[in-house]
MARBAPA-375765 format. One record per residue (C-alpha): y negated, x negated, z; residue in one letter; residue number from 0. Coordinates in Angstrom, 2 decimals, padded with zeros to 5 digits. Layout:
<pts>
<pt north="Y" east="X" up="Z" res="a" n="NUM"/>
...
</pts>
This chain:
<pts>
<pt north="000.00" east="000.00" up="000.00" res="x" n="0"/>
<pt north="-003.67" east="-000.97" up="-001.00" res="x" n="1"/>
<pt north="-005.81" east="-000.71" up="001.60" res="x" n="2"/>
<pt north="-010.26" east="-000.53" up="001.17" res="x" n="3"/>
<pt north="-012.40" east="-000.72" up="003.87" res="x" n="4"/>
<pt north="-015.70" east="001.06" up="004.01" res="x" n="5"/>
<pt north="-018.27" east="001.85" up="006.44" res="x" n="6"/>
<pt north="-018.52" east="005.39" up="007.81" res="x" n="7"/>
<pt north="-021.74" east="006.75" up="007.56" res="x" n="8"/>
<pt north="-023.20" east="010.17" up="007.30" res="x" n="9"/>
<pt north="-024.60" east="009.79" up="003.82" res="x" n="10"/>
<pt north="-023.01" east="012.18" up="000.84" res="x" n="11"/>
<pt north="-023.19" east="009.52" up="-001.58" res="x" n="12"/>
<pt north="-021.25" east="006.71" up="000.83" res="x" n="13"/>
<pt north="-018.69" east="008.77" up="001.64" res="x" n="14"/>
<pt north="-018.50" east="010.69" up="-001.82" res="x" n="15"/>
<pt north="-018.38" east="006.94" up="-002.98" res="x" n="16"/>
<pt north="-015.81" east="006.08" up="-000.51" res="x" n="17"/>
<pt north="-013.38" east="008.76" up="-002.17" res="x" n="18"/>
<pt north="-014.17" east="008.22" up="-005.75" res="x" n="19"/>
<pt north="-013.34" east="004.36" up="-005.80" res="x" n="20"/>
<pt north="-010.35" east="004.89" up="-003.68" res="x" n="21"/>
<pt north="-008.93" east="007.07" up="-005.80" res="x" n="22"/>
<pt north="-009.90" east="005.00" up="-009.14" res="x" n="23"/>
<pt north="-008.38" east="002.23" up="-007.69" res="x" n="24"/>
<pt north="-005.19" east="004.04" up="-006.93" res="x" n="25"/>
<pt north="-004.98" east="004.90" up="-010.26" res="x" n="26"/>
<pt north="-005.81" east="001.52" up="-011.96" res="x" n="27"/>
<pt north="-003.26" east="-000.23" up="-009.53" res="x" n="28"/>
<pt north="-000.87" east="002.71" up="-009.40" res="x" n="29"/>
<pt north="-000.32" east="002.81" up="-006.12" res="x" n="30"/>
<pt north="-001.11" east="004.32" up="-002.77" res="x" n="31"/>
<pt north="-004.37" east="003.33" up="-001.54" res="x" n="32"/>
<pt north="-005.36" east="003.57" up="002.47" res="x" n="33"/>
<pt north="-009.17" east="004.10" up="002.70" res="x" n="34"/>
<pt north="-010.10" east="003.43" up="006.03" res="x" n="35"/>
<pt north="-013.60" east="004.17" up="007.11" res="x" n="36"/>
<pt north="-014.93" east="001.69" up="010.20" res="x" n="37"/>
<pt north="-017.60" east="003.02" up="012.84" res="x" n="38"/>
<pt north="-019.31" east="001.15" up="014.46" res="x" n="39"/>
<pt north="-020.58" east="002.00" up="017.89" res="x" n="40"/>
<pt north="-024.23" east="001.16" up="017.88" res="x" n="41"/>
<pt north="-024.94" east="002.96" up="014.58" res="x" n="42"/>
<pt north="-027.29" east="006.16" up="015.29" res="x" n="43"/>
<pt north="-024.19" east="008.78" up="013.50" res="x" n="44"/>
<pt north="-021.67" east="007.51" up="015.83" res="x" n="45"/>
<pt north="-019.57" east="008.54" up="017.62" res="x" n="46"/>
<pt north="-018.72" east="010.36" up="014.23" res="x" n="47"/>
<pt north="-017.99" east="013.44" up="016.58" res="x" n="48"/>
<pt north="-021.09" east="014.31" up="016.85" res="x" n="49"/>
<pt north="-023.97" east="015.79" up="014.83" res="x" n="50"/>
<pt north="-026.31" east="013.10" up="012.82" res="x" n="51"/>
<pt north="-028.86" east="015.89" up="013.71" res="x" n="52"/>
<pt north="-029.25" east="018.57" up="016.18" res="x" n="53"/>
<pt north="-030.50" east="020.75" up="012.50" res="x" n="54"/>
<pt north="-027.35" east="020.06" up="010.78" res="x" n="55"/>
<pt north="-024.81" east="022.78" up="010.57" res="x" n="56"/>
<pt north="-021.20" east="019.92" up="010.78" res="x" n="57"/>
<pt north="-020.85" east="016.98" up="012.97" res="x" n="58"/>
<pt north="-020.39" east="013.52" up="010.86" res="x" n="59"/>
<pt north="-016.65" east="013.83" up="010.87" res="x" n="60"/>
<pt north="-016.82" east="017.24" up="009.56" res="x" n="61"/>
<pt north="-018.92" east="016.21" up="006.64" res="x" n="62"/>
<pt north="-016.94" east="013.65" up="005.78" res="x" n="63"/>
<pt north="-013.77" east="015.97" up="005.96" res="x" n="64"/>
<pt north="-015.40" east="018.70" up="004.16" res="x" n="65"/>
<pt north="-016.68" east="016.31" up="000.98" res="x" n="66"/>
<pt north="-013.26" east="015.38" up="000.64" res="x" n="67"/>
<pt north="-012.41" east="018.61" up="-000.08" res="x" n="68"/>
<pt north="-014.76" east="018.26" up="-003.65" res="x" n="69"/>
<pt north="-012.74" east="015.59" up="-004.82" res="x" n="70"/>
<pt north="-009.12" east="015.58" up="-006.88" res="x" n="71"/>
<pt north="-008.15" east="012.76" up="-004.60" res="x" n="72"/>
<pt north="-005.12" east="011.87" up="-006.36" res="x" n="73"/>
<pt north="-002.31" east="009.38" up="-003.70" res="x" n="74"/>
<pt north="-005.28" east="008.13" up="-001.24" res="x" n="75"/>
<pt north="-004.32" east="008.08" up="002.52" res="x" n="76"/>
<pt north="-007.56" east="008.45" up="004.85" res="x" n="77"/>
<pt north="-007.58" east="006.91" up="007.87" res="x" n="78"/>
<pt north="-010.88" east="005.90" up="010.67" res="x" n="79"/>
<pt north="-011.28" east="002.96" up="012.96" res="x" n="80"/>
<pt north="-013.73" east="002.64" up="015.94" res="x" n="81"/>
<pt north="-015.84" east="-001.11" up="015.48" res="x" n="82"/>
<pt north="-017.37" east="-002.61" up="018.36" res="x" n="83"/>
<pt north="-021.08" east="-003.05" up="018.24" res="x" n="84"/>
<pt north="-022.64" east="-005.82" up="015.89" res="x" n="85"/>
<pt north="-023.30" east="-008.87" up="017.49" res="x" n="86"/>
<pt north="-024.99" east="-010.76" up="014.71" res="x" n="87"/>
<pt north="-028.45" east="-011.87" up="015.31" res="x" n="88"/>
<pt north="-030.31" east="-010.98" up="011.14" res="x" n="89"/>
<pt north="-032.50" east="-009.09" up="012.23" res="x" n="90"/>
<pt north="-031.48" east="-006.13" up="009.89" res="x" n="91"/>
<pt north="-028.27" east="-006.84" up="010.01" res="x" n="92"/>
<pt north="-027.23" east="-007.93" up="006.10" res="x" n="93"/>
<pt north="-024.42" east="-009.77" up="007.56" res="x" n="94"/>
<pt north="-023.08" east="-007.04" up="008.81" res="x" n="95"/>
<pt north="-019.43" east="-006.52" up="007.36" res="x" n="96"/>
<pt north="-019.42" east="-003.02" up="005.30" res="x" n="97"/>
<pt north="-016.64" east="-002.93" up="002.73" res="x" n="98"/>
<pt north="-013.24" east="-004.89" up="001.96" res="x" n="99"/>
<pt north="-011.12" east="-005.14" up="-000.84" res="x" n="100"/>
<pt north="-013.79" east="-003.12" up="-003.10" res="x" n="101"/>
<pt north="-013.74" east="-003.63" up="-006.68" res="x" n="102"/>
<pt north="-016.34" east="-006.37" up="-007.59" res="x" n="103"/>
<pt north="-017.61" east="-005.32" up="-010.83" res="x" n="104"/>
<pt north="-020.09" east="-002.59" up="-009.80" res="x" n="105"/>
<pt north="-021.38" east="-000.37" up="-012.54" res="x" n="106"/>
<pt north="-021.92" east="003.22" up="-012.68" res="x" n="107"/>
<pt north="-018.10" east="003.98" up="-013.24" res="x" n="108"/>
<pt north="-017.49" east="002.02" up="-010.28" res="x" n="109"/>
<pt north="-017.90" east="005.75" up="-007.90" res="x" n="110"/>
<pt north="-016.92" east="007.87" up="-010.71" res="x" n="111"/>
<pt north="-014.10" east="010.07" up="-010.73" res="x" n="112"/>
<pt north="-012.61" east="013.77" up="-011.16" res="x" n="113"/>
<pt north="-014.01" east="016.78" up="-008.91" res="x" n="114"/>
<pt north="-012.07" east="019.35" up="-007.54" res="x" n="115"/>
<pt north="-013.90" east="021.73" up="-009.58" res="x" n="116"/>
<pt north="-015.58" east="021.45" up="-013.10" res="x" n="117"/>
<pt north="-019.45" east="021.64" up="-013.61" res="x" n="118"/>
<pt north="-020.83" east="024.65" up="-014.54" res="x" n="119"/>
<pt north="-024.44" east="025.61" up="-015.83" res="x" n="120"/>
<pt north="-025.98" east="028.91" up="-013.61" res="x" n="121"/>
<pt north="-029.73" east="028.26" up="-014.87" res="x" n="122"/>
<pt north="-030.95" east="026.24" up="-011.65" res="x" n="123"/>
<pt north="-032.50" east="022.85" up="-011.49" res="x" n="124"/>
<pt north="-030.78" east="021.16" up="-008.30" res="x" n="125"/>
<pt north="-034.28" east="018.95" up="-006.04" res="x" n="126"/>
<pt north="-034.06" east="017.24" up="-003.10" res="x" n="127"/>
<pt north="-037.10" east="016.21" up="-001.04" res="x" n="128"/>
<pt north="-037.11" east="013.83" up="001.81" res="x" n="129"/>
<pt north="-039.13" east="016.64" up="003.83" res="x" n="130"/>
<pt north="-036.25" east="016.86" up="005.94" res="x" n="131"/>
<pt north="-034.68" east="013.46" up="006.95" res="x" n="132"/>
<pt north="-034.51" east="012.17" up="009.92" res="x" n="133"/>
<pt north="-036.06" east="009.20" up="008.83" res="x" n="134"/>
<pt north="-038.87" east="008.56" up="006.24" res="x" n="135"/>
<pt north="-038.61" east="005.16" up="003.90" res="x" n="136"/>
<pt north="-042.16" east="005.17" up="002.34" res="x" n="137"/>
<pt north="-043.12" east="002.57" up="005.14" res="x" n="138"/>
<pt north="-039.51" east="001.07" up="005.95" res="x" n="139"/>
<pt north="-039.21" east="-002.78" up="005.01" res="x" n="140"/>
<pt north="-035.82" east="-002.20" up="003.53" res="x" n="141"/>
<pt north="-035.55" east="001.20" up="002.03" res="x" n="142"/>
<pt north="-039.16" east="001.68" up="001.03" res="x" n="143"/>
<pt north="-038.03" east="001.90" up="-002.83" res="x" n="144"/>
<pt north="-036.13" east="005.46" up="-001.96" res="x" n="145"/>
<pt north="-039.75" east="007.54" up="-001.57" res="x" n="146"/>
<pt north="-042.36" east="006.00" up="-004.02" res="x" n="147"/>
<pt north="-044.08" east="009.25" up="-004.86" res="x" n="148"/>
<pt north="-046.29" east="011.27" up="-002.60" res="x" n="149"/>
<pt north="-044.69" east="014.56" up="-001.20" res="x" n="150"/>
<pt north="-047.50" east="016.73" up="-002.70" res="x" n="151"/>
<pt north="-047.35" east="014.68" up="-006.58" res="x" n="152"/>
<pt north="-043.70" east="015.69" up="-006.11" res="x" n="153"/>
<pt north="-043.98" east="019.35" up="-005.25" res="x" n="154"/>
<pt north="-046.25" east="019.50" up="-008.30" res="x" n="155"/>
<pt north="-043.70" east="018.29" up="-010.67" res="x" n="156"/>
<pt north="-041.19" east="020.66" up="-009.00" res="x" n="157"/>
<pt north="-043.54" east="023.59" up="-009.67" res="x" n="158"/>
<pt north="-044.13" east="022.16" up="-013.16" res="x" n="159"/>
<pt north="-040.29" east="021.55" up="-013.99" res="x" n="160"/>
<pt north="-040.39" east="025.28" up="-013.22" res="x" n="161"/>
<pt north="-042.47" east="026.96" up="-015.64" res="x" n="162"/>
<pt north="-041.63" east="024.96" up="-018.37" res="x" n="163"/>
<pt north="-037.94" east="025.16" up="-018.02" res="x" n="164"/>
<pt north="-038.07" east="028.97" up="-016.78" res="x" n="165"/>
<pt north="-035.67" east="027.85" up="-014.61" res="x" n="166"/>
<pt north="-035.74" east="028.59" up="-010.50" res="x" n="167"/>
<pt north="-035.50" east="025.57" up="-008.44" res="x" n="168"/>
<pt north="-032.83" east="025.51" up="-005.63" res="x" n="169"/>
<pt north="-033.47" east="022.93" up="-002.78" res="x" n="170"/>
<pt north="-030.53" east="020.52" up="-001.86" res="x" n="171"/>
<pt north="-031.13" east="017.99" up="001.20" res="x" n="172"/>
<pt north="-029.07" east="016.95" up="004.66" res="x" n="173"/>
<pt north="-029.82" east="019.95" up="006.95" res="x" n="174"/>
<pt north="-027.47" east="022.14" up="004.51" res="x" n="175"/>
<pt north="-023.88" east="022.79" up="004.40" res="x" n="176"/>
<pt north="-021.74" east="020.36" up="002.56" res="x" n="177"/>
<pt north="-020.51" east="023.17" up="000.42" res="x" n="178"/>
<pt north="-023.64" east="024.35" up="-000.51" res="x" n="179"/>
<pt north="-024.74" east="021.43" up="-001.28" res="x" n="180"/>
<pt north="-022.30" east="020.58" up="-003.76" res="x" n="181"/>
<pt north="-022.51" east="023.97" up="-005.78" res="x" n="182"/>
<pt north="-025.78" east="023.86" up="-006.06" res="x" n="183"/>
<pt north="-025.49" east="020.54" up="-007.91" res="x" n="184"/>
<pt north="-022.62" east="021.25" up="-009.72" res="x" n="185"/>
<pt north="-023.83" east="024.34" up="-011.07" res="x" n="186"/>
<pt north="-027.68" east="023.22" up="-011.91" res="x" n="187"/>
<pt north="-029.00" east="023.03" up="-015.72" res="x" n="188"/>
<pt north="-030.15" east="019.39" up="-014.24" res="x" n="189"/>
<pt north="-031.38" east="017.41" up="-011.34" res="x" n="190"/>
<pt north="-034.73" east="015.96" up="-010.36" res="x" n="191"/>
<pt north="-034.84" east="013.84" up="-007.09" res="x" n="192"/>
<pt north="-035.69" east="010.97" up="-005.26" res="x" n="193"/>
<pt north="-032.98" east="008.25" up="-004.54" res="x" n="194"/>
<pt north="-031.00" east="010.14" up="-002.05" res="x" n="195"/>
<pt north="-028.62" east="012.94" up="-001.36" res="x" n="196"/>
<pt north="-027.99" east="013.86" up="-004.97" res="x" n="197"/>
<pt north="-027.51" east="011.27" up="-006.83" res="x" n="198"/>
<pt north="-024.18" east="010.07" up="-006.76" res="x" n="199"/>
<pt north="-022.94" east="014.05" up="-006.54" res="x" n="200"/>
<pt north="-025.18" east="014.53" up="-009.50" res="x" n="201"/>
<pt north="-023.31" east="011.51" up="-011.50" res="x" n="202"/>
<pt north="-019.77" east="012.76" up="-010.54" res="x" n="203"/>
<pt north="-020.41" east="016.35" up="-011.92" res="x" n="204"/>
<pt north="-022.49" east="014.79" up="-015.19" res="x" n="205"/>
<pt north="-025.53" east="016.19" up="-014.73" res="x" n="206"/>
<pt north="-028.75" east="014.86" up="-016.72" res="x" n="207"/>
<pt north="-030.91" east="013.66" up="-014.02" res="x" n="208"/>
<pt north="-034.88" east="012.42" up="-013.39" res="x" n="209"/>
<pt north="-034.85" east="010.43" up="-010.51" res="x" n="210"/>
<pt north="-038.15" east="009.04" up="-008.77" res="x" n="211"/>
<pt north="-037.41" east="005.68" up="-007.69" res="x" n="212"/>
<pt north="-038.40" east="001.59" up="-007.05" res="x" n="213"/>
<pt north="-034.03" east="000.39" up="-007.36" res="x" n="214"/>
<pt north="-033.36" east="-000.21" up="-010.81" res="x" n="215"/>
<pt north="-030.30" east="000.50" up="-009.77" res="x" n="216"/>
<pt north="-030.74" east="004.12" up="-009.69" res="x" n="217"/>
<pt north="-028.82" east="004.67" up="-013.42" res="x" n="218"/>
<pt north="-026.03" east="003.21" up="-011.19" res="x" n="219"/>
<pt north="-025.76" east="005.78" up="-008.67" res="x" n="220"/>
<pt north="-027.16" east="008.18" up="-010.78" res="x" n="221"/>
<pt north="-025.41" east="007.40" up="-014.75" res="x" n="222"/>
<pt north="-026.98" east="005.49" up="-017.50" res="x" n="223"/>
<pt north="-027.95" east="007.99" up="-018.94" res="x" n="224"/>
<pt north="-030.89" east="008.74" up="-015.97" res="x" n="225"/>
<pt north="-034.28" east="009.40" up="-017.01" res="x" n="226"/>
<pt north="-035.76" east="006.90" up="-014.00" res="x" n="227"/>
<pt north="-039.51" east="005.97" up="-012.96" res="x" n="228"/>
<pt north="-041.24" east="004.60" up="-009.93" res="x" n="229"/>
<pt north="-044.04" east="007.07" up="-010.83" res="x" n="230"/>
<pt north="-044.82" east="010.11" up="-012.21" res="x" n="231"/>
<pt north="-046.60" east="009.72" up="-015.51" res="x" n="232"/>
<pt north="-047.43" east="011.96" up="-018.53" res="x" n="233"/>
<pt north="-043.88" east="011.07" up="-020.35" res="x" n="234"/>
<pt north="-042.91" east="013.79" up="-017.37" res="x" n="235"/>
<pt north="-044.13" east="016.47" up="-019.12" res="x" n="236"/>
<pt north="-041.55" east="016.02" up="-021.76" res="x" n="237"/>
<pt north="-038.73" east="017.70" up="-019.57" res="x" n="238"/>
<pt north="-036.89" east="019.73" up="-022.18" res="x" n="239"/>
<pt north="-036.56" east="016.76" up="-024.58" res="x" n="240"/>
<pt north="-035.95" east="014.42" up="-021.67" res="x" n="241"/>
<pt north="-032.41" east="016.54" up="-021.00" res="x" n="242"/>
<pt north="-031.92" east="017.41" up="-024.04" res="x" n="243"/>
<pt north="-031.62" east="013.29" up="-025.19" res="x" n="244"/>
<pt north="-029.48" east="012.86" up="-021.86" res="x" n="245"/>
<pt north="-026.42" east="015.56" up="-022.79" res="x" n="246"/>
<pt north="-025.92" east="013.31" up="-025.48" res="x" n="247"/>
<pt north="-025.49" east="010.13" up="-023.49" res="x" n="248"/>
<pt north="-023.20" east="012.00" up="-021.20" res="x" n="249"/>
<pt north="-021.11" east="012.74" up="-023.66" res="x" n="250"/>
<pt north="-020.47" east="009.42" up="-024.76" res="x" n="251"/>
<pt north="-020.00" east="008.38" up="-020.92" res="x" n="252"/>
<pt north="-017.49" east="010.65" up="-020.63" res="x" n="253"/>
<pt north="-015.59" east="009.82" up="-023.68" res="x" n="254"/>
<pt north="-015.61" east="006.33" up="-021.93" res="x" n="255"/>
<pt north="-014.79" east="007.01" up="-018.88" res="x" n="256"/>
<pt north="-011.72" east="009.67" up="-020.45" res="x" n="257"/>
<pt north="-009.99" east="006.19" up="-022.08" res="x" n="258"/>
<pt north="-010.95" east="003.91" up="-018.88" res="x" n="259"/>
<pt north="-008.24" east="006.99" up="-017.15" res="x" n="260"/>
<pt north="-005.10" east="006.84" up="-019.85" res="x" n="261"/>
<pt north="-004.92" east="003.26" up="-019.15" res="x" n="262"/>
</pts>
């Protein structure tokens, strides 16, 4: 048995991640894959019993039970491990040991894999807003690339996505149900968001995307064929071509990725 190591957390994309590779990797090696998630004690969402936030509506275990349940898992045994408490002295903690035995090459196939149930399109554009975390990055010295765009700039494009599109927008962020959370995605015309919640949901169920954002790794965790900026400039107001050009890049992803599973 193949066993991967990754660090619990109470983020949808990490553990959605977690699953995703496991199960890719059982299939590449065809074999049975153990993914054990660590905890470790001094991180604010553990002990994994508990809520992340009095607001949210499962504890951290739950969630991560409950977003297995929106993946075909395929032969992946789960398992969880308590860590002690870091001891390193990097003062934010890079060193800190995360993963093991997790594929190397990282692209945006890399936490790709098959959902429990297939996209659909209801007429919805799926937004999440950092309104509600617990924590805000704008100012953060590590994570200040997740929020470059003022709250009230983004509500504007929200409202604007709107009328142009005719299409209702339908809120997704971390004080929801997992469940809700995931149909709303999955059944959205397309995504706008911030580098967050969505994105790696968003990727899994092929969804053309805009994403607001300083990583340039955002078409990783979010599919090539993201439309991504750090601000939000006239281009925006473009958003029917801007999907319509991305449904053909999915296409060809999924082609790809298709092959990449009758190895």
């Amino acid at each position: 048995m193949f066993e991967i190591t990754w660090e619990g957390t109470y983020g949808y994309g990490d553990i959605l991640g977690a699953y995703c590779h496991a199960s890719r990797i059982s299939a590449e090696r065809k074999e049975q894959v153990q993914l054990k998630f660590i905890w470790y004690e001094d991180r604010q969402w553990t002990p994994k019993e508990n809520k992340f936030n009095e607001k949210d509506p499962e504890t951290v275990l739950e969630r991560v039970e409950y977003i297995h349940n929106h993946v075909d898992m395929g032969d992946v045994i789960i398992k969880h491990e308590n860590i002690d408490a870091y001891e390193g002295t990097e003062p934010y903690q890079k060193d800190r040991t995360r993963y093991s035995n997790r594929r190397e090459i990282y692209d945006w196939k890399y936490t790709v894999w098959d959902m429990a149930k297939e996209p659909e399109d209801l007429g919805h554009i799926a937004v999440w807003h950092p309104k509600t975390n617990v924590e805000r990055f704008n100012k953060h010295p590590l994570r200040h690339w997740k929020e470059p765009i003022p709250d009230d700039e983004l509500d504007s494009y929200y409202n604007f996505a709107s009328k142009s599109t005719g299409k209702k927008i339908e809120l997704v962020h971390y004080r929801m149900p997992v469940d809700e959370v995931f149909d709303i995605i999955r059944t959205s015309s397309f995504c706008i968001g911030h580098d967050g919640i969505g994105n790696l949901i968003s990727k899994n169920y092929f969804k053309p995307i805009i994403v607001f954002s300083k990583q340039k790794l955002s078409k990783i965790t979010s599919g090539p064929w993201t439309y991504h900026s750090h601000k939000i400039t006239s281009n925006h107001k473009n958003i029917n071509d801007i999907i319509f050009k991305q449904k053909y890049l999915i296409d060809e992803c999924k082609n790809n990725l298709q092959k990449i599973k009758t190895w």
